[in-house]
PyMOL CGO cylinders between C-alpha atoms (Angstrom):
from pymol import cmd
from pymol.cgo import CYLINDER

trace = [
    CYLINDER, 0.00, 0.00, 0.00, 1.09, 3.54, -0.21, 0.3, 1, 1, 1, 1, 1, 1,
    CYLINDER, 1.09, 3.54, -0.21, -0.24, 6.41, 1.13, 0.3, 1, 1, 1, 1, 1, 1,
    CYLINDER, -0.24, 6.41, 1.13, 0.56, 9.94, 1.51, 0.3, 1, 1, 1, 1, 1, 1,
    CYLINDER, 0.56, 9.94, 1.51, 0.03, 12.58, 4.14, 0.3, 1, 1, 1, 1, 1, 1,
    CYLINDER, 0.03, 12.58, 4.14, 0.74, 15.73, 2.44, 0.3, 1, 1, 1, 1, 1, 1,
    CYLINDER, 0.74, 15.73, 2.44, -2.65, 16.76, 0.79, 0.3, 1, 1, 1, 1, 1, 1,
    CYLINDER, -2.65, 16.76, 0.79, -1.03, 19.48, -1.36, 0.3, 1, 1, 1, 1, 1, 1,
    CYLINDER, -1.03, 19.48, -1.36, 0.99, 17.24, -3.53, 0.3, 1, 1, 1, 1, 1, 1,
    CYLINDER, 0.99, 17.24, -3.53, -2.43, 15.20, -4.80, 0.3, 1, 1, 1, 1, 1, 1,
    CYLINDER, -2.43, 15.20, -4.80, -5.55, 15.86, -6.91, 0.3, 1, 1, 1, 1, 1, 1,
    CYLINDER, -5.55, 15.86, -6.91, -9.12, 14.49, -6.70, 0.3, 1, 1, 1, 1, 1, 1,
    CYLINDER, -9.12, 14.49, -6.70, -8.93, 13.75, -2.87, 0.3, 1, 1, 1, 1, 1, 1,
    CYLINDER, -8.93, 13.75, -2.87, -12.43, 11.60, -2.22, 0.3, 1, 1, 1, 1, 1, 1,
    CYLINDER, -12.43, 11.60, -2.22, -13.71, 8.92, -0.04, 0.3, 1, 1, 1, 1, 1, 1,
    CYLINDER, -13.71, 8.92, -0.04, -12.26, 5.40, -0.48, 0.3, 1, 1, 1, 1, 1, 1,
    CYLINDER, -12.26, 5.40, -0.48, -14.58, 2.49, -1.58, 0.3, 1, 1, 1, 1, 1, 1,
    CYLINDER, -14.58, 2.49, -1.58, -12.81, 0.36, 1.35, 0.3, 1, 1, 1, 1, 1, 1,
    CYLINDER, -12.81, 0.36, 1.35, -11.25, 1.57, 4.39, 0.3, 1, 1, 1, 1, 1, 1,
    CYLINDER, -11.25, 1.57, 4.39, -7.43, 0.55, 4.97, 0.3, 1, 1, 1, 1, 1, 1,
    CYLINDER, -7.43, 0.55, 4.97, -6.54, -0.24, 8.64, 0.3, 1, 1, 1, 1, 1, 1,
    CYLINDER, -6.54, -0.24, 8.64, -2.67, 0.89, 9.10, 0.3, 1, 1, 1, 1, 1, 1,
    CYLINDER, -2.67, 0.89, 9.10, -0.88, -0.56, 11.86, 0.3, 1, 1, 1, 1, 1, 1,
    CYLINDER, -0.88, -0.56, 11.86, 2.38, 1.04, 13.21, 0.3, 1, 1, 1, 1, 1, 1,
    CYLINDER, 2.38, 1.04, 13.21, 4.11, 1.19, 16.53, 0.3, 1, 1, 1, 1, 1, 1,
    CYLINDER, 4.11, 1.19, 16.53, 1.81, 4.38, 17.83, 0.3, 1, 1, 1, 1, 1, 1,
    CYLINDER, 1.81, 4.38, 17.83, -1.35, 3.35, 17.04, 0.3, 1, 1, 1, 1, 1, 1,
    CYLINDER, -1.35, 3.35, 17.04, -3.90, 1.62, 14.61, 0.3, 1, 1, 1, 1, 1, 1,
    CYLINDER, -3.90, 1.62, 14.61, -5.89, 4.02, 12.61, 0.3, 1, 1, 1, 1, 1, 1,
    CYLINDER, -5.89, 4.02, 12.61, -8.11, 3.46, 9.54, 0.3, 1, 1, 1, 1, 1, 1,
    CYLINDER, -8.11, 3.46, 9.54, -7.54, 5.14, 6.58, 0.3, 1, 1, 1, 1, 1, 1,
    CYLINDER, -7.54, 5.14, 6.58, -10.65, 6.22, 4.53, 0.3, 1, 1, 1, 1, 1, 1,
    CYLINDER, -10.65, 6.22, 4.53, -9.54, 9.03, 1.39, 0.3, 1, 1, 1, 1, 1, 1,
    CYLINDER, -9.54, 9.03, 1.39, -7.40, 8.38, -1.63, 0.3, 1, 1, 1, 1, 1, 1,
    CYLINDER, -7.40, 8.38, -1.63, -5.95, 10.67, -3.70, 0.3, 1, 1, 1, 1, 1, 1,
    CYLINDER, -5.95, 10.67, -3.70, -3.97, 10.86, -6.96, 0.3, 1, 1, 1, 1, 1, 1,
    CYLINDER, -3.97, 10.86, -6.96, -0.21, 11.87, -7.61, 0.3, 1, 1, 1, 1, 1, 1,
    CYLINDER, -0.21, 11.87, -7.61, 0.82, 13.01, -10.81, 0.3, 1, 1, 1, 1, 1, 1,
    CYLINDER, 0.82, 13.01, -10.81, 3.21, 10.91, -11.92, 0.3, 1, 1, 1, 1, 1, 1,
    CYLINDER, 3.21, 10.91, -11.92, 2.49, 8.11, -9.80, 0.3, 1, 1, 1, 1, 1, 1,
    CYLINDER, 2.49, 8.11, -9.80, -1.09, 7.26, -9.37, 0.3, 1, 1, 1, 1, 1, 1,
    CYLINDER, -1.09, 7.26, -9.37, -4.03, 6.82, -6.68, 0.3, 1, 1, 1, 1, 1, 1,
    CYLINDER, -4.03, 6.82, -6.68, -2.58, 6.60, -3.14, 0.3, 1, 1, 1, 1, 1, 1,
    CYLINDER, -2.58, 6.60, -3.14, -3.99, 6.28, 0.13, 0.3, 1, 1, 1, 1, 1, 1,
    CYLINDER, -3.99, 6.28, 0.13, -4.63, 10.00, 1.86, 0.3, 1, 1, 1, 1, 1, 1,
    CYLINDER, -4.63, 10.00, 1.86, -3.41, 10.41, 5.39, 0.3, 1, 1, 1, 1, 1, 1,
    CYLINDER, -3.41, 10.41, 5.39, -3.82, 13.64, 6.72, 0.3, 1, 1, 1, 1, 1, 1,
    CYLINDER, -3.82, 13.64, 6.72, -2.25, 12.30, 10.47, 0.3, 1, 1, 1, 1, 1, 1,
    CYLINDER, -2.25, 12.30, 10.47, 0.37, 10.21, 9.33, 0.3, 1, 1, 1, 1, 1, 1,
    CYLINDER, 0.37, 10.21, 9.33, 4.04, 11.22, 9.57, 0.3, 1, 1, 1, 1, 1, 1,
    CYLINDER, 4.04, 11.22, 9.57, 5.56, 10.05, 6.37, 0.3, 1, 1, 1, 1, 1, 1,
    CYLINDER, 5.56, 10.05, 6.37, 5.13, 9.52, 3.09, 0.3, 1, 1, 1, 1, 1, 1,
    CYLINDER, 5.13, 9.52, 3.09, 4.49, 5.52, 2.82, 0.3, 1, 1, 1, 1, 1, 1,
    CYLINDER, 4.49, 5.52, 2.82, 5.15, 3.75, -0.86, 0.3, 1, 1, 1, 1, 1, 1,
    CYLINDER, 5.15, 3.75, -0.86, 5.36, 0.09, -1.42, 0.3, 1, 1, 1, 1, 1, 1,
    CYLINDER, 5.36, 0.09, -1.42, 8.29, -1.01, -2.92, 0.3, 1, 1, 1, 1, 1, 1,
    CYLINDER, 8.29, -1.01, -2.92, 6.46, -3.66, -5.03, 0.3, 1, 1, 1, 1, 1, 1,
    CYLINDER, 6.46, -3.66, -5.03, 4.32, -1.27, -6.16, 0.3, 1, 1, 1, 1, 1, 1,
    CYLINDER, 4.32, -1.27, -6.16, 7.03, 1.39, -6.66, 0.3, 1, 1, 1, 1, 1, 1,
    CYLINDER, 7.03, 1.39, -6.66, 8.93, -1.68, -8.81, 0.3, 1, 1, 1, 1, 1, 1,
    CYLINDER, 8.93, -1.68, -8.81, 6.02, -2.16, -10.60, 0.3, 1, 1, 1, 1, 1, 1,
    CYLINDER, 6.02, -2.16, -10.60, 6.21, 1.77, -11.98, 0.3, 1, 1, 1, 1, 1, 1,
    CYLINDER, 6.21, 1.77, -11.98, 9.76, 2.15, -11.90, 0.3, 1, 1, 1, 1, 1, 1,
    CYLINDER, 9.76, 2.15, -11.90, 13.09, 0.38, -12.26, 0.3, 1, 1, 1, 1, 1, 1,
    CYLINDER, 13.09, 0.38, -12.26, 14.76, 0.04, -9.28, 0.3, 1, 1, 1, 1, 1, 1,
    CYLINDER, 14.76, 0.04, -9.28, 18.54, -1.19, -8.32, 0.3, 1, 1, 1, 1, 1, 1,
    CYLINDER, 18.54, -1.19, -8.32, 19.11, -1.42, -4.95, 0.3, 1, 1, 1, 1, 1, 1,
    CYLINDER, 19.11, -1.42, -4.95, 23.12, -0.89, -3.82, 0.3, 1, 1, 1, 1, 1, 1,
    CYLINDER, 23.12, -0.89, -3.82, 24.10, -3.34, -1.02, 0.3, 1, 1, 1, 1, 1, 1,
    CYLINDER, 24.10, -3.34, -1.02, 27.66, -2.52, -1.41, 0.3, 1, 1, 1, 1, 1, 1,
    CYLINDER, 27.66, -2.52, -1.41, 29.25, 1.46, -0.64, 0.3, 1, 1, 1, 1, 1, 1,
    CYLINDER, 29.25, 1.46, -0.64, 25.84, 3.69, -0.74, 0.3, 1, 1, 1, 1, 1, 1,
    CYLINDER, 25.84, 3.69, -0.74, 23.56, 0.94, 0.61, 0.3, 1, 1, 1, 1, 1, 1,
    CYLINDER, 23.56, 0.94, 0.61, 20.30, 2.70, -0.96, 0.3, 1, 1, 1, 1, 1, 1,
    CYLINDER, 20.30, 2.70, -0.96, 17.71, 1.59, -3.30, 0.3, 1, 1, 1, 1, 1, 1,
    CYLINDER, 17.71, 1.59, -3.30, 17.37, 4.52, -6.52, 0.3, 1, 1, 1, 1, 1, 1,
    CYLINDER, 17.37, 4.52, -6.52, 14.08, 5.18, -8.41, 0.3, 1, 1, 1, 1, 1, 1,
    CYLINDER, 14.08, 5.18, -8.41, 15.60, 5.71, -11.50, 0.3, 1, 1, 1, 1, 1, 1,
    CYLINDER, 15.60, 5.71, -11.50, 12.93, 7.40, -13.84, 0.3, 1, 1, 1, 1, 1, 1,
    CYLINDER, 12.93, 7.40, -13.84, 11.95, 9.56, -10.38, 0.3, 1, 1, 1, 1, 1, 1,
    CYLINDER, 11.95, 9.56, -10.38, 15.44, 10.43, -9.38, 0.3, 1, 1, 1, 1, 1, 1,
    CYLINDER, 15.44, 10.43, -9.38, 14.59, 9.27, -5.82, 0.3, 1, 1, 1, 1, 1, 1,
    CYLINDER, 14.59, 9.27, -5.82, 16.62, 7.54, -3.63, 0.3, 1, 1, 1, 1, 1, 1,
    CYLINDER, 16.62, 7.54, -3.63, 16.04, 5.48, -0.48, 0.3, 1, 1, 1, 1, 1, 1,
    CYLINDER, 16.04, 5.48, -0.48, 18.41, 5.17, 2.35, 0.3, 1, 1, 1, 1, 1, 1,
    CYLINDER, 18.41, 5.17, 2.35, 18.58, 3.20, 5.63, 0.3, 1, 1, 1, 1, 1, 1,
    CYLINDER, 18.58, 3.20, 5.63, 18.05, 5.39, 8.71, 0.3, 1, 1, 1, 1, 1, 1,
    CYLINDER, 18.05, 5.39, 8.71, 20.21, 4.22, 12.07, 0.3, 1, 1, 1, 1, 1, 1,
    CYLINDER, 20.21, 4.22, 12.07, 16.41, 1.56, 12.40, 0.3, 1, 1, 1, 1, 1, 1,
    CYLINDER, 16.41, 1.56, 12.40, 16.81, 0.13, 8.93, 0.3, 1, 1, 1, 1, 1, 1,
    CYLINDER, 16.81, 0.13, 8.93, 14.05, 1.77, 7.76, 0.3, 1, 1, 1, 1, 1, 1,
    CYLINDER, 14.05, 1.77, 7.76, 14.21, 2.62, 4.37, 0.3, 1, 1, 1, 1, 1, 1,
    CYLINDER, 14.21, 2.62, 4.37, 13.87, 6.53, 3.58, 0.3, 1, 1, 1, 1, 1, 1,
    CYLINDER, 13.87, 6.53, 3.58, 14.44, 9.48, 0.84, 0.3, 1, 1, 1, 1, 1, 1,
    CYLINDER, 14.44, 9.48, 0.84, 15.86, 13.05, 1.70, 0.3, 1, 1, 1, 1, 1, 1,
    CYLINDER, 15.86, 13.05, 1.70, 13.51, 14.86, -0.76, 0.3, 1, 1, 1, 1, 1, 1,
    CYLINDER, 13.51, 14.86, -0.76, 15.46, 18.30, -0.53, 0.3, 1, 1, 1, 1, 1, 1,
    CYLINDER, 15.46, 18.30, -0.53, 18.26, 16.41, -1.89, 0.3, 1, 1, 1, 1, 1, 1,
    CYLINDER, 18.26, 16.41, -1.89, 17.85, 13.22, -4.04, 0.3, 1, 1, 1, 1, 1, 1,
    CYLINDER, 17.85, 13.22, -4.04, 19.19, 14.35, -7.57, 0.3, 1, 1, 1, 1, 1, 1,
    CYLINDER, 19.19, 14.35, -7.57, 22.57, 15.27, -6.01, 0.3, 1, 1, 1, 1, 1, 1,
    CYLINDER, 22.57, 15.27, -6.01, 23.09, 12.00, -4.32, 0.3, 1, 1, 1, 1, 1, 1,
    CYLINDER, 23.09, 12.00, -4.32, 21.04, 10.03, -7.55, 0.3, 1, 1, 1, 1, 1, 1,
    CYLINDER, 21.04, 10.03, -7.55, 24.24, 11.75, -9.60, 0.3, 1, 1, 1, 1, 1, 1,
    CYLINDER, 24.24, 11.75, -9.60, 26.80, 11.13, -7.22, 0.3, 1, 1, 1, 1, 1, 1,
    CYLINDER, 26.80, 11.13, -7.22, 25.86, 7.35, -7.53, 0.3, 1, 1, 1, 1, 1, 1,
    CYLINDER, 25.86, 7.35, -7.53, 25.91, 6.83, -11.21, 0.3, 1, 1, 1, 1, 1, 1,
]
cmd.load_cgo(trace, "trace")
């Protein structure tokens, strides 16, 4: 699943047919509004969350994807310029404010 929880970066925000129940380590909320993002397609809308959630299999499914397990240790969106690196948790994440520079630093 991936869901978003920055309302300004999607279009046609509306009700959901189904509701989503997202489990993390805070809390279990339901999610009940999708949204579209140009570019990618109809995500789940979040207004509460924290983050920015994508799926990898569905990000895999959009875009090709090499993932570095040597040096860099990152995964890189290539047609999106985004890449994903481990925080100190292992959690997967992408610096938005700087992605290009580190996507041509890589190549």
């Amino acid at each position: 699943m991936d869901a978003f929880c920055d309302g300004r970066v999607l279009s046609n925000i509306n009700d959901a047919k189904r509701h989503l129940v997202l489990h993390c380590n805070a809390r279990t909320t339901s999610v009940t509004k999708k949204g579209d993002h140009k570019g990618y397609g109809t995500v789940c809308y979040h207004p509460n969350s924290l983050a920015h959630i994508l799926s990898l299999n569905n990000v895999k499914n959009k875009y090709r994807v090499t993932y570095y397990s040597e040096g860099d240790h990152c995964f890189v969106v290539h047609s999106s310029k985004f890449i994903f690196r481990p925080s100190k948790g292992g959690l997967f994440y992408s610096d938005m404010t700087n992605d290009v520079k580190k996507f041509l630093s890589i190549q």
